[in-house]
mmJSON file of the N, C-alpha and C atoms, coordinates in Angstrom:
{"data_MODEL":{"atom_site":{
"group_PDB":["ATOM","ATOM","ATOM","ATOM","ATOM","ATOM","ATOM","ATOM","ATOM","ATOM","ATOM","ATOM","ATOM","ATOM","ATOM","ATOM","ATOM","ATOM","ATOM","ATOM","ATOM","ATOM","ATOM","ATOM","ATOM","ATOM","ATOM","ATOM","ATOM","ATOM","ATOM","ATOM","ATOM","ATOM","ATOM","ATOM","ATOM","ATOM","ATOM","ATOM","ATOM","ATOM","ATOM","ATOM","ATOM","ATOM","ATOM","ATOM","ATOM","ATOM","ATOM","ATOM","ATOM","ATOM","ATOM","ATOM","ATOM","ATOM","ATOM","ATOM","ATOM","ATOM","ATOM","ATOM","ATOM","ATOM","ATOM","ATOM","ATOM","ATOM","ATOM","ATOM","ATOM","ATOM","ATOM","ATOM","ATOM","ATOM","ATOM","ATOM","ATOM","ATOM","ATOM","ATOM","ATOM","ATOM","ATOM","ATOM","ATOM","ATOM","ATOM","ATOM","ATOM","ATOM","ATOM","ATOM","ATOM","ATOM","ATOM","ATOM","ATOM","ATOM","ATOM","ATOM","ATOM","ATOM","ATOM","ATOM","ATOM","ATOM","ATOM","ATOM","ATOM","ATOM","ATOM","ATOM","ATOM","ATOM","ATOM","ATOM","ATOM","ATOM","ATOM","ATOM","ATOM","ATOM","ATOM","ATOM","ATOM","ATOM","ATOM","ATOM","ATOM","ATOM","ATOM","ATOM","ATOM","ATOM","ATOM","ATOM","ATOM","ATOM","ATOM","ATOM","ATOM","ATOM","ATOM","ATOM","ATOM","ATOM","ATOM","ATOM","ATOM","ATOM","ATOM","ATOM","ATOM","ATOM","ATOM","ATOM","ATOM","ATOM","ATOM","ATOM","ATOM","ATOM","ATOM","ATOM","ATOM","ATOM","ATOM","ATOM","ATOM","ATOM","ATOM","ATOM","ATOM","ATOM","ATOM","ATOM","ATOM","ATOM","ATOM","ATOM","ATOM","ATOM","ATOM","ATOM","ATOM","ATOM","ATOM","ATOM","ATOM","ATOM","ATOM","ATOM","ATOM","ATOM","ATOM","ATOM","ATOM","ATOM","ATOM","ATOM","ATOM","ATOM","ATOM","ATOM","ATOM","ATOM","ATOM","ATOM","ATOM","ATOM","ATOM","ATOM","ATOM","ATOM","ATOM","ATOM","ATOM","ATOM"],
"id":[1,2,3,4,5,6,7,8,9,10,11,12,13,14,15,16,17,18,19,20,21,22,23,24,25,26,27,28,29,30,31,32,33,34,35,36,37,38,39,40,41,42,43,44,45,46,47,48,49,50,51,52,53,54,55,56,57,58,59,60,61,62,63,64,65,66,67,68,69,70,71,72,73,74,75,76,77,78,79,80,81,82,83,84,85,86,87,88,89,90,91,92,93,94,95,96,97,98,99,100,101,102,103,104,105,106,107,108,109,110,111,112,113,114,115,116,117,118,119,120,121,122,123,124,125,126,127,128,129,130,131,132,133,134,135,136,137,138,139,140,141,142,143,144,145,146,147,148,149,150,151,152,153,154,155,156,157,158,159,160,161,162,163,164,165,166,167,168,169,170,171,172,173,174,175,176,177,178,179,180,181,182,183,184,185,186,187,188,189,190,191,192,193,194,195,196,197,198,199,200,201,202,203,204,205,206,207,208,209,210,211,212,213,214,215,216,217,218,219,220,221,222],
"type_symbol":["N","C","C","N","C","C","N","C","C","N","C","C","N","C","C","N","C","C","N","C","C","N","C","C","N","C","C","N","C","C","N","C","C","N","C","C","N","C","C","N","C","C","N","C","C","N","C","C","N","C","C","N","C","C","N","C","C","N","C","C","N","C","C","N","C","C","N","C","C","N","C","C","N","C","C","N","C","C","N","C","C","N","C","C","N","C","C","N","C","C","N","C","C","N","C","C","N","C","C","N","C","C","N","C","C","N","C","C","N","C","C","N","C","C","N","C","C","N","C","C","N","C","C","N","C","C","N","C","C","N","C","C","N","C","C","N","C","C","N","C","C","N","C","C","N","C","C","N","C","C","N","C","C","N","C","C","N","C","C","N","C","C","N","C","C","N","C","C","N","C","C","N","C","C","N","C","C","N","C","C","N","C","C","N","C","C","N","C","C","N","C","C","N","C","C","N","C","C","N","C","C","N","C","C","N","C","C","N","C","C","N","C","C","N","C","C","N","C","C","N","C","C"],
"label_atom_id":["N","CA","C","N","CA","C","N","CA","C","N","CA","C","N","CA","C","N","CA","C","N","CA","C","N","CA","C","N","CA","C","N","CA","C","N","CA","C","N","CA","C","N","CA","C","N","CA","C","N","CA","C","N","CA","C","N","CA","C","N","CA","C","N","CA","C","N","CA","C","N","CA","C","N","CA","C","N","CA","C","N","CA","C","N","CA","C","N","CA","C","N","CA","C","N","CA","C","N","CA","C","N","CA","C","N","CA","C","N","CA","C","N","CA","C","N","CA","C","N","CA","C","N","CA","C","N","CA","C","N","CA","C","N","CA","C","N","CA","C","N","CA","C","N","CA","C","N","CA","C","N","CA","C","N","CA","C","N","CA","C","N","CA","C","N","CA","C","N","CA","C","N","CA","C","N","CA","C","N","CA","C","N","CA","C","N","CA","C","N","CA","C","N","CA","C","N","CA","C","N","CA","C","N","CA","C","N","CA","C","N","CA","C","N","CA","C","N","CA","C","N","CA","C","N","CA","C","N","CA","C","N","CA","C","N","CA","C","N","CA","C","N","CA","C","N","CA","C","N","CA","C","N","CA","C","N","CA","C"],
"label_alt_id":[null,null,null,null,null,null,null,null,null,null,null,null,null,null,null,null,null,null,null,null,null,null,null,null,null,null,null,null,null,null,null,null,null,null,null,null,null,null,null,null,null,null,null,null,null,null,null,null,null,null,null,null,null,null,null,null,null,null,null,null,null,null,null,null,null,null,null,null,null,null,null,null,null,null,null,null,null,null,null,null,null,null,null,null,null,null,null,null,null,null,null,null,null,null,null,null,null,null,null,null,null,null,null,null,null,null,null,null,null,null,null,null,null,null,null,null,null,null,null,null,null,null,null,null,null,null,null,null,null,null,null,null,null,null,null,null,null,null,null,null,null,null,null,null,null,null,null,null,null,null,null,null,null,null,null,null,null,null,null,null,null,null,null,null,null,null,null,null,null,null,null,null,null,null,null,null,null,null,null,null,null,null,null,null,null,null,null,null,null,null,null,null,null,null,null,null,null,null,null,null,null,null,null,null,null,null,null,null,null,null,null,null,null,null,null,null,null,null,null,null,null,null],
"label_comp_id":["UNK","UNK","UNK","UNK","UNK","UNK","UNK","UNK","UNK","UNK","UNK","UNK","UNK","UNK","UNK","UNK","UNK","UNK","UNK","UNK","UNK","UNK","UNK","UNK","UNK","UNK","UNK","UNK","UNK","UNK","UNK","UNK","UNK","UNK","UNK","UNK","UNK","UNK","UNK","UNK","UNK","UNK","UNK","UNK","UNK","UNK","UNK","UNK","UNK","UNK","UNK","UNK","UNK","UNK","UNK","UNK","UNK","UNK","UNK","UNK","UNK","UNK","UNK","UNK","UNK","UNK","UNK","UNK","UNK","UNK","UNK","UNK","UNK","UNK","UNK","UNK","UNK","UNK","UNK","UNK","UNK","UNK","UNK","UNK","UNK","UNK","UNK","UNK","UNK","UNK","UNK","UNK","UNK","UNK","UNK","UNK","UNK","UNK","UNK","UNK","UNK","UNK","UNK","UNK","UNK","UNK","UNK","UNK","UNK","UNK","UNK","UNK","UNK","UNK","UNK","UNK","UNK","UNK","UNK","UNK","UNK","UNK","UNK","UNK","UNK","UNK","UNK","UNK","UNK","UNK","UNK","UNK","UNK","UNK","UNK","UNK","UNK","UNK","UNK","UNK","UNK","UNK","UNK","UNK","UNK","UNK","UNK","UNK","UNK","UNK","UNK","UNK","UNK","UNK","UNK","UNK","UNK","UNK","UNK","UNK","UNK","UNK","UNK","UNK","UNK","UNK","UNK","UNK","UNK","UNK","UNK","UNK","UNK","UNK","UNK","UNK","UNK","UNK","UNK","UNK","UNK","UNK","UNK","UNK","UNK","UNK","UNK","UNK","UNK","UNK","UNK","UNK","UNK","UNK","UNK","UNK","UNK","UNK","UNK","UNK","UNK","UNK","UNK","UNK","UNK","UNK","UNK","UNK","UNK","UNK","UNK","UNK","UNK","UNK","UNK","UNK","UNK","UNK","UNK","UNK","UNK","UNK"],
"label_asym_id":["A","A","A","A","A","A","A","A","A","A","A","A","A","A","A","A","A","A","A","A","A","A","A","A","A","A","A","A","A","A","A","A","A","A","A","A","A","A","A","A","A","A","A","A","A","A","A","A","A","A","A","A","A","A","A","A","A","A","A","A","A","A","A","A","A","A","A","A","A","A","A","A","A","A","A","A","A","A","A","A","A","A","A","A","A","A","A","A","A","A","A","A","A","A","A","A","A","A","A","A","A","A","A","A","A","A","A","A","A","A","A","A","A","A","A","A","A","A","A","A","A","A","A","A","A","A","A","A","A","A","A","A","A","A","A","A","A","A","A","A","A","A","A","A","A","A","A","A","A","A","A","A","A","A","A","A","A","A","A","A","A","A","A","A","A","A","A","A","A","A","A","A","A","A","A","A","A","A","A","A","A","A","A","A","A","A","A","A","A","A","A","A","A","A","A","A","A","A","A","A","A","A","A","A","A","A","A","A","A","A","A","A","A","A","A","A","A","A","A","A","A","A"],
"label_entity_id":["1","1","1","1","1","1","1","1","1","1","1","1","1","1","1","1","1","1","1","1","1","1","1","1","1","1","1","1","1","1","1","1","1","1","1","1","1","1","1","1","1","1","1","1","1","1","1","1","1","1","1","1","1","1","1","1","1","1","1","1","1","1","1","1","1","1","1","1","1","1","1","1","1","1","1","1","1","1","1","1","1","1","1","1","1","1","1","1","1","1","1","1","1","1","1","1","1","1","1","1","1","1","1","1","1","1","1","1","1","1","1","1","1","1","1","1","1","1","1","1","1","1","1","1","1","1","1","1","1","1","1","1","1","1","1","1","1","1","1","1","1","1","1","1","1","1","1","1","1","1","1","1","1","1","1","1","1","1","1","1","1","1","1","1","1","1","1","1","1","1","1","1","1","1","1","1","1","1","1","1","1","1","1","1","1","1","1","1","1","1","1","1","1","1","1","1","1","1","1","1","1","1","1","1","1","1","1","1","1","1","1","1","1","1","1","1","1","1","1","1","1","1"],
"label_seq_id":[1,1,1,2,2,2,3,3,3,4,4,4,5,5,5,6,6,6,7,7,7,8,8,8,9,9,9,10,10,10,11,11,11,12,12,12,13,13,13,14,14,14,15,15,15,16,16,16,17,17,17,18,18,18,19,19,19,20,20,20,21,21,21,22,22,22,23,23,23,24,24,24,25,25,25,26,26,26,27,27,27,28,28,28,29,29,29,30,30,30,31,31,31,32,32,32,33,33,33,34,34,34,35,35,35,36,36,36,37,37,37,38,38,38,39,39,39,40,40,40,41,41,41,42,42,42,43,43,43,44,44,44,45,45,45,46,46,46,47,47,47,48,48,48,49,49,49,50,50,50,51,51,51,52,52,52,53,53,53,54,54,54,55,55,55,56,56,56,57,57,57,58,58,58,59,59,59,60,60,60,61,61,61,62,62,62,63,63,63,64,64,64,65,65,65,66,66,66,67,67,67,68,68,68,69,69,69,70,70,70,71,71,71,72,72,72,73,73,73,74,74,74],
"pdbx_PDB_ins_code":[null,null,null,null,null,null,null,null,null,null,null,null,null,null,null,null,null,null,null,null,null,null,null,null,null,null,null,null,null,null,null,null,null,null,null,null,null,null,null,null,null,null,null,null,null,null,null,null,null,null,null,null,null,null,null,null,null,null,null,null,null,null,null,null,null,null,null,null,null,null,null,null,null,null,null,null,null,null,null,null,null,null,null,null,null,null,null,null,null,null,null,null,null,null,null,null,null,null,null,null,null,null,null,null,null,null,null,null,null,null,null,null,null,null,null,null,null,null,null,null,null,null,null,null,null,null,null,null,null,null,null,null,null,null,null,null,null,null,null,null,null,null,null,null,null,null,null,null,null,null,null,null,null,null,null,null,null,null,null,null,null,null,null,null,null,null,null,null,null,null,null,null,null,null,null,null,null,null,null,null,null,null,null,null,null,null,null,null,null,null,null,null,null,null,null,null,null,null,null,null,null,null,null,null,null,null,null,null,null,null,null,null,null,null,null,null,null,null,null,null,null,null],
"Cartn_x":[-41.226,-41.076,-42.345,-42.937,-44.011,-43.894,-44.612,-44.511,-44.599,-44.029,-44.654,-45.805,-46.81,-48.263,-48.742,-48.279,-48.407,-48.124,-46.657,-45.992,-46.49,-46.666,-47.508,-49.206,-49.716,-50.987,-50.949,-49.718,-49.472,-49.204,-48.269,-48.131,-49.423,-49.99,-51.502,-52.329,-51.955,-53.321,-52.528,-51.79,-50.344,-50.773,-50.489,-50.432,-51.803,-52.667,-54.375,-54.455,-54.266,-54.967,-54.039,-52.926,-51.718,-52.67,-53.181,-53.97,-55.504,-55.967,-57.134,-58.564,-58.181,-59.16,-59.388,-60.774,-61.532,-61.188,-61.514,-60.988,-62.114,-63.172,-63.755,-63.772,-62.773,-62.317,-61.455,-60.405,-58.953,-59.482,-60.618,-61.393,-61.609,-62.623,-62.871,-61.838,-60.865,-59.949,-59.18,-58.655,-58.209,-58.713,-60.328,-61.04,-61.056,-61.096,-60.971,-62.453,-62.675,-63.826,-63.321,-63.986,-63.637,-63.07,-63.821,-63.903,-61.972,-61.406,-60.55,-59.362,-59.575,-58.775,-59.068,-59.649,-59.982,-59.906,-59.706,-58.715,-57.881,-56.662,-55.014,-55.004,-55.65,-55.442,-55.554,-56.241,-56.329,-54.992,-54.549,-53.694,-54.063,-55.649,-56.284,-56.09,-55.072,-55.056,-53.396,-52.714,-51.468,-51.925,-51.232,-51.75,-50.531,-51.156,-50.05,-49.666,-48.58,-47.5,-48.341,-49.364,-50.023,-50.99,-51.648,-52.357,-51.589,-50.268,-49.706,-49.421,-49.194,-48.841,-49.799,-51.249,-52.587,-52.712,-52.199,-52.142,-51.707,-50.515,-50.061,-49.81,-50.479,-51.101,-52.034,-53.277,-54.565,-54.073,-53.004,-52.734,-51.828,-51.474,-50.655,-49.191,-48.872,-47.502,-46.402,-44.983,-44.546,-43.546,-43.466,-42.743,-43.509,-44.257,-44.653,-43.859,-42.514,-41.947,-42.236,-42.859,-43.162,-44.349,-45.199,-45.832,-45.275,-44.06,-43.151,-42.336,-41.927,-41.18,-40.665,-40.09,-39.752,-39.814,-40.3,-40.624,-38.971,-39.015,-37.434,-37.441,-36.445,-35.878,-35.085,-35.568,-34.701,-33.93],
"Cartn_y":[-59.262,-58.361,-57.524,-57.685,-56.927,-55.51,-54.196,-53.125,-52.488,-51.285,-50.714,-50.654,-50.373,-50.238,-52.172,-52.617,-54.176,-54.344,-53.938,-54.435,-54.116,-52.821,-51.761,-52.625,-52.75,-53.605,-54.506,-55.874,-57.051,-57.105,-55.787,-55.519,-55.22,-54.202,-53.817,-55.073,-56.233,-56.766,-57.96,-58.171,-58.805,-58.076,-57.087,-56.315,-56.351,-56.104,-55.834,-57.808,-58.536,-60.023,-60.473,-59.883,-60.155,-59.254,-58.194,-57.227,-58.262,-58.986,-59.446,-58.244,-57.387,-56.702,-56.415,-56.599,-56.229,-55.129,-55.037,-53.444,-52.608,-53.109,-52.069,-51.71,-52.87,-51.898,-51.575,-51.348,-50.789,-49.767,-48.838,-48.101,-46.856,-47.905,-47.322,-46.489,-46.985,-47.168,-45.898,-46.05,-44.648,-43.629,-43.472,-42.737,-42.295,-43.81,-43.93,-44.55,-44.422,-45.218,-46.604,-47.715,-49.095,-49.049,-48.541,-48.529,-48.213,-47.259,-47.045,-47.813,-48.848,-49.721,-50.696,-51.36,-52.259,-51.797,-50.52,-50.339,-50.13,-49.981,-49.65,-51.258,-52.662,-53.846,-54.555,-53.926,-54.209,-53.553,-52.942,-51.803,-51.213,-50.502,-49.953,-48.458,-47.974,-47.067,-46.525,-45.294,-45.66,-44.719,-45.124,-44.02,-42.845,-41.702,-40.781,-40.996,-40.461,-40.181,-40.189,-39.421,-38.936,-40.409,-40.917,-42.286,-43.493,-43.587,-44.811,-44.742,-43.609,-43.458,-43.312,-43.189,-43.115,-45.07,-45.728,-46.816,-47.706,-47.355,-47.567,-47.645,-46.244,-45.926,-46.655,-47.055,-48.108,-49.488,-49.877,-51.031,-51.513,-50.226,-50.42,-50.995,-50.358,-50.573,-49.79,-50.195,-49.132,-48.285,-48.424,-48.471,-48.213,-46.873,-47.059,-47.547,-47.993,-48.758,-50.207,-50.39,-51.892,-52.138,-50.963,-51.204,-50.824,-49.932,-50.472,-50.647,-52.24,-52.793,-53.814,-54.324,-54.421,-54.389,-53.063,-51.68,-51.797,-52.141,-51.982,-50.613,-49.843,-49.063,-49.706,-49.688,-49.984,-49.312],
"Cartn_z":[-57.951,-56.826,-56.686,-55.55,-55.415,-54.796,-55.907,-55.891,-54.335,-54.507,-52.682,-52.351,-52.81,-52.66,-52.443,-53.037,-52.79,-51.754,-51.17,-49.699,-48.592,-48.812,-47.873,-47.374,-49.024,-48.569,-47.811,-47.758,-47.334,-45.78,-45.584,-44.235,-43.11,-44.161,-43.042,-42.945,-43.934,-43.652,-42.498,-42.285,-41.334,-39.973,-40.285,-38.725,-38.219,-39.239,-38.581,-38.492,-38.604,-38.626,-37.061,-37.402,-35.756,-34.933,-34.971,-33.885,-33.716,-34.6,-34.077,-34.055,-35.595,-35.815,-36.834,-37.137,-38.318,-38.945,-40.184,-41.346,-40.136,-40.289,-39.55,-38.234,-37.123,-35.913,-35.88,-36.872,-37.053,-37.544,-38.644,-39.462,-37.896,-36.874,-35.919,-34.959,-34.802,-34.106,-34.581,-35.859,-36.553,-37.105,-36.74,-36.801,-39.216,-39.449,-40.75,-41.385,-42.87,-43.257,-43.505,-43.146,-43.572,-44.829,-45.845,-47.223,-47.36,-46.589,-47.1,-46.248,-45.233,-44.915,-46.384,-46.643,-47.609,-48.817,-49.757,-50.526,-49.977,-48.915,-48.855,-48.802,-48.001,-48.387,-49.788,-50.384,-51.578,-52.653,-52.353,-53.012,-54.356,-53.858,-54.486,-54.604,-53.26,-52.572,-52.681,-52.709,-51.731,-50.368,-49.109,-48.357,-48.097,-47.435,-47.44,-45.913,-45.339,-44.481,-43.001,-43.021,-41.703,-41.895,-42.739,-42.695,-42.509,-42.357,-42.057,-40.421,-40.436,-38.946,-38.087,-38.444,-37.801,-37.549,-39.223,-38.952,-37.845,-37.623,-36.736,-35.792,-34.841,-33.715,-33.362,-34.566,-34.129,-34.229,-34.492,-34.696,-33.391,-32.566,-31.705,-31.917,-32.52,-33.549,-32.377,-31.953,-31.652,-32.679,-33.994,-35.361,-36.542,-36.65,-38.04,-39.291,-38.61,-39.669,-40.387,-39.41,-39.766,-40.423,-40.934,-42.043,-43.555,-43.394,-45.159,-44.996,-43.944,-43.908,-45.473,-45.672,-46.995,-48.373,-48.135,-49.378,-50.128,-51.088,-51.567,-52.819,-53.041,-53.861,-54.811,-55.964,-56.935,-58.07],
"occupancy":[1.0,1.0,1.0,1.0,1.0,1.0,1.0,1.0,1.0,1.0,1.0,1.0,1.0,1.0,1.0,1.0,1.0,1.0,1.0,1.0,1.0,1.0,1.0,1.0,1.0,1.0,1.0,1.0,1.0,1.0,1.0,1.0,1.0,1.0,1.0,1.0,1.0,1.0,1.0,1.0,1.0,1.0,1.0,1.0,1.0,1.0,1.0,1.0,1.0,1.0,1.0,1.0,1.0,1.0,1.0,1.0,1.0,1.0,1.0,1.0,1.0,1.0,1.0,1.0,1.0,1.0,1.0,1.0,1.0,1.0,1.0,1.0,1.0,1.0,1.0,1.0,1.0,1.0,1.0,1.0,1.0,1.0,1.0,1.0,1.0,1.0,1.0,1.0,1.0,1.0,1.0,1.0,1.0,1.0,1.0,1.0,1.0,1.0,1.0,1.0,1.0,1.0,1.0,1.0,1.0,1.0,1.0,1.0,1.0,1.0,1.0,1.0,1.0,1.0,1.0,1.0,1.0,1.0,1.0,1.0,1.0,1.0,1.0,1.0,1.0,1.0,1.0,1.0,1.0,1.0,1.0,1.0,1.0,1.0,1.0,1.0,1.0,1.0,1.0,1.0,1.0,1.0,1.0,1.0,1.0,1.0,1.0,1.0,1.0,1.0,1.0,1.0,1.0,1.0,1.0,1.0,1.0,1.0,1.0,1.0,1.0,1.0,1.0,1.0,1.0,1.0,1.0,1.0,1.0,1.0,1.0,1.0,1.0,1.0,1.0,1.0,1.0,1.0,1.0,1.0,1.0,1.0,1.0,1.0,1.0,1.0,1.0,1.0,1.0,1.0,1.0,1.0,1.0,1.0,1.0,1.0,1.0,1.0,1.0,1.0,1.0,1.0,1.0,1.0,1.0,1.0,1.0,1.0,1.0,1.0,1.0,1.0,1.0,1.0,1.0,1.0,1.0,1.0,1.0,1.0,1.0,1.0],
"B_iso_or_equiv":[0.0,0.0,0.0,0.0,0.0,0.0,0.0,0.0,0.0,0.0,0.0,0.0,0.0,0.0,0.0,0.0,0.0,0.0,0.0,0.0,0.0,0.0,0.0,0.0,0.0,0.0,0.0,0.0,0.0,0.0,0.0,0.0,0.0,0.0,0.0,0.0,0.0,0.0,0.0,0.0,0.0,0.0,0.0,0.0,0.0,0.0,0.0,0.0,0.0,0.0,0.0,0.0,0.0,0.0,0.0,0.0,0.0,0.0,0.0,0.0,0.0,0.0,0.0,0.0,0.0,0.0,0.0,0.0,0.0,0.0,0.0,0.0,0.0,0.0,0.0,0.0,0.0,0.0,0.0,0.0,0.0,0.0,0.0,0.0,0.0,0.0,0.0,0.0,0.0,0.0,0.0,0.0,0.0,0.0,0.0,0.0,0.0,0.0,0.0,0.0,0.0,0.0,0.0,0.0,0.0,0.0,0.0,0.0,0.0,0.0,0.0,0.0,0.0,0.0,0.0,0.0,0.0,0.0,0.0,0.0,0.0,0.0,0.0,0.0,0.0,0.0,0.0,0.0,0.0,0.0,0.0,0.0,0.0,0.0,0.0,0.0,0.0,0.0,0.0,0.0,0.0,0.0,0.0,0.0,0.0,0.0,0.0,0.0,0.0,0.0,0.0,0.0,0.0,0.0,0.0,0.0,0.0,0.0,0.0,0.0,0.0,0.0,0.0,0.0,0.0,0.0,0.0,0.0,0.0,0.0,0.0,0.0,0.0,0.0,0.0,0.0,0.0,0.0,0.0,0.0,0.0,0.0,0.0,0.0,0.0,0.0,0.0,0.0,0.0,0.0,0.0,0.0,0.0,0.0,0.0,0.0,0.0,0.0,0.0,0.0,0.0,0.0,0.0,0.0,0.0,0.0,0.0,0.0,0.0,0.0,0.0,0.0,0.0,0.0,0.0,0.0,0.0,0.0,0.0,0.0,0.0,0.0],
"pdbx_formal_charge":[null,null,null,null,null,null,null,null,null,null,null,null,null,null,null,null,null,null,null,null,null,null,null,null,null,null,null,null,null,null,null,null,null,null,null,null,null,null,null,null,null,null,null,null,null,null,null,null,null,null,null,null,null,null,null,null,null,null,null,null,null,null,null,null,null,null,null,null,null,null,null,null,null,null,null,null,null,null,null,null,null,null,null,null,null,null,null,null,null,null,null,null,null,null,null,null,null,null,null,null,null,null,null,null,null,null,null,null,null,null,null,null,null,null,null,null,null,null,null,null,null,null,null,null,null,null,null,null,null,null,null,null,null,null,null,null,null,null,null,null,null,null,null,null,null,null,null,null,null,null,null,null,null,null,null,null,null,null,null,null,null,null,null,null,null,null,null,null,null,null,null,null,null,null,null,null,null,null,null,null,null,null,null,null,null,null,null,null,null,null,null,null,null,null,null,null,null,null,null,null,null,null,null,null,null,null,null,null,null,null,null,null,null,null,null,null,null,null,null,null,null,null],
"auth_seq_id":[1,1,1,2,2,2,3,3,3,4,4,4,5,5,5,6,6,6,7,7,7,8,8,8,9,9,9,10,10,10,11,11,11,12,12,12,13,13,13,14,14,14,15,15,15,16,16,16,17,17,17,18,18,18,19,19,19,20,20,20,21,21,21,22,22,22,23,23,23,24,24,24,25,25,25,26,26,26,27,27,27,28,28,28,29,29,29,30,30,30,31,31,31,32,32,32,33,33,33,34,34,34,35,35,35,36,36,36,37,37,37,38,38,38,39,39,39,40,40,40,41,41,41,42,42,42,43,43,43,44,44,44,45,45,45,46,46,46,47,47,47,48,48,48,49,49,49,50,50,50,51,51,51,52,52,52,53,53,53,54,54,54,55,55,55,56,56,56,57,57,57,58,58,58,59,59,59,60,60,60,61,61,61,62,62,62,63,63,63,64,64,64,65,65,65,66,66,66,67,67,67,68,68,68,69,69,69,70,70,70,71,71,71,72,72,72,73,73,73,74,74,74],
"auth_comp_id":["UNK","UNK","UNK","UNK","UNK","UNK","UNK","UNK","UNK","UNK","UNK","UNK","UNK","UNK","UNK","UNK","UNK","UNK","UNK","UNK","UNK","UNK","UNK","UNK","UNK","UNK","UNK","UNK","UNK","UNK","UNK","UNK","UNK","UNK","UNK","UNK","UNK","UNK","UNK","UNK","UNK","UNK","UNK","UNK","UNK","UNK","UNK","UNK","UNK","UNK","UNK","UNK","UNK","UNK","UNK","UNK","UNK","UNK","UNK","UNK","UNK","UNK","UNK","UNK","UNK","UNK","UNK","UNK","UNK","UNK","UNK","UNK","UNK","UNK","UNK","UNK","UNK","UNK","UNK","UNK","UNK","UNK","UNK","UNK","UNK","UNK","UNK","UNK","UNK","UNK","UNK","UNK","UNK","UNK","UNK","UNK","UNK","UNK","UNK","UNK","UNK","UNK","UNK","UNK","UNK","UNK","UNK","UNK","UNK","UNK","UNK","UNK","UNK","UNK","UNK","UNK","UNK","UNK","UNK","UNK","UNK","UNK","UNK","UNK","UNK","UNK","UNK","UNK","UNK","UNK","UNK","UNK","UNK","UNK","UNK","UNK","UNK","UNK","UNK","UNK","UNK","UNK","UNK","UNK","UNK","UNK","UNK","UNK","UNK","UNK","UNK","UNK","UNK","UNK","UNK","UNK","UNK","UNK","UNK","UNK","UNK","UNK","UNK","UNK","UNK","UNK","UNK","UNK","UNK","UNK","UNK","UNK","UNK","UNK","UNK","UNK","UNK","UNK","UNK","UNK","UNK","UNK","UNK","UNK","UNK","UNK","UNK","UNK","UNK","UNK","UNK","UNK","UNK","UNK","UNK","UNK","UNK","UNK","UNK","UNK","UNK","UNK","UNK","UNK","UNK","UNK","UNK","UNK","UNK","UNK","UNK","UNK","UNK","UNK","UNK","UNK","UNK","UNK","UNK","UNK","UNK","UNK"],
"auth_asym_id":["A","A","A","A","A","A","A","A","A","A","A","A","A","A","A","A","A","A","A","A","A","A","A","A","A","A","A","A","A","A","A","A","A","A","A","A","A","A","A","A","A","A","A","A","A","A","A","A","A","A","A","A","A","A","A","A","A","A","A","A","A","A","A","A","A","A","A","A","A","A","A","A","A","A","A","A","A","A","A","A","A","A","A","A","A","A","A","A","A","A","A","A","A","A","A","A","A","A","A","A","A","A","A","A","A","A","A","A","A","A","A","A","A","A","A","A","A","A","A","A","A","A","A","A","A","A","A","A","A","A","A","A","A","A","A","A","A","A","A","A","A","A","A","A","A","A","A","A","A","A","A","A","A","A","A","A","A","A","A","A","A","A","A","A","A","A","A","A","A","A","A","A","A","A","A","A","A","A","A","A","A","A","A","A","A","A","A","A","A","A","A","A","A","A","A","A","A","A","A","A","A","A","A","A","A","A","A","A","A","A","A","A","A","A","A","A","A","A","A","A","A","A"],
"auth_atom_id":["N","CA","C","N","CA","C","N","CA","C","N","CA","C","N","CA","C","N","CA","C","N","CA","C","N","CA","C","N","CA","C","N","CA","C","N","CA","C","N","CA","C","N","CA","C","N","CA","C","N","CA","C","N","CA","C","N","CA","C","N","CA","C","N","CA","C","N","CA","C","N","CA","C","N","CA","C","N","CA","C","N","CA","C","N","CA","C","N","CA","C","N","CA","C","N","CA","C","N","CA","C","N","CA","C","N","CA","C","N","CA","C","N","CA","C","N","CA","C","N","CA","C","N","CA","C","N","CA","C","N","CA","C","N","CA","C","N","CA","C","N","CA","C","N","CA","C","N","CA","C","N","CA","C","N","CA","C","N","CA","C","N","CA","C","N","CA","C","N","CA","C","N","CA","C","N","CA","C","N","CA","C","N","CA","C","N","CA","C","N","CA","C","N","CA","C","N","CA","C","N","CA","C","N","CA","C","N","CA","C","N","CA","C","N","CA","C","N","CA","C","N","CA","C","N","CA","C","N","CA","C","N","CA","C","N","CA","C","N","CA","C","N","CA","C","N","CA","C","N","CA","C","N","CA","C","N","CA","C"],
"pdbx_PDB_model_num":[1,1,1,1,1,1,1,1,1,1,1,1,1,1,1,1,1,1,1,1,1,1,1,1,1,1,1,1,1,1,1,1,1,1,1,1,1,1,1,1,1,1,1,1,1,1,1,1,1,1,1,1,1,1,1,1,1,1,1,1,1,1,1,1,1,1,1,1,1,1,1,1,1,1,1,1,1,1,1,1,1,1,1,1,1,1,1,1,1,1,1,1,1,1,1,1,1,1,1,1,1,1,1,1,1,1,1,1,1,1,1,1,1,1,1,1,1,1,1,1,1,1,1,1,1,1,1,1,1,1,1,1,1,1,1,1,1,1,1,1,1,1,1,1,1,1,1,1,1,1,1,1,1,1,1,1,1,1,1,1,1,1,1,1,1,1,1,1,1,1,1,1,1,1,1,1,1,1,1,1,1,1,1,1,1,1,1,1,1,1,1,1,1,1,1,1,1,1,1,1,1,1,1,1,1,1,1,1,1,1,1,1,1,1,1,1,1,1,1,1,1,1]
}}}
């Protein structure tokens, strides 16, 4: 079972490859450093609350849910 920070990673890199944009125009886009799209894909990173939902906005998401979408609690 892959951890939340895993899922979380798997999703952004899902949603940004379905958007048809680079770490660095999703980076642009959310007014973020590349560096730190490419650690949260890496799950080098976890991000906090206001950065998923920035995510999501540049990703054109209408659901910041659907980037910890099957985040499980155990």
């Amino acid at each position: 079972m892959a951890t939340a920070r895993e899922q979380f990673a798997e999703n952004l890199r899902q949603e940004r490859d379905r958007a048809g944009l680079s770490q660095e125009a999703l980076a642009d886009a959310c007014d973020l450093h590349r560096t730190e799209i490419s650690l949260l894909e890496r799950s080098k990173r976890s991000p906090r609350l206001e950065t998923i939902v920035t995510l999501a906005q540049g990703l054109g998401l209408s659901d910041a849910c659907e980037l910890v979408r099957g985040i499980r609690i155990s």
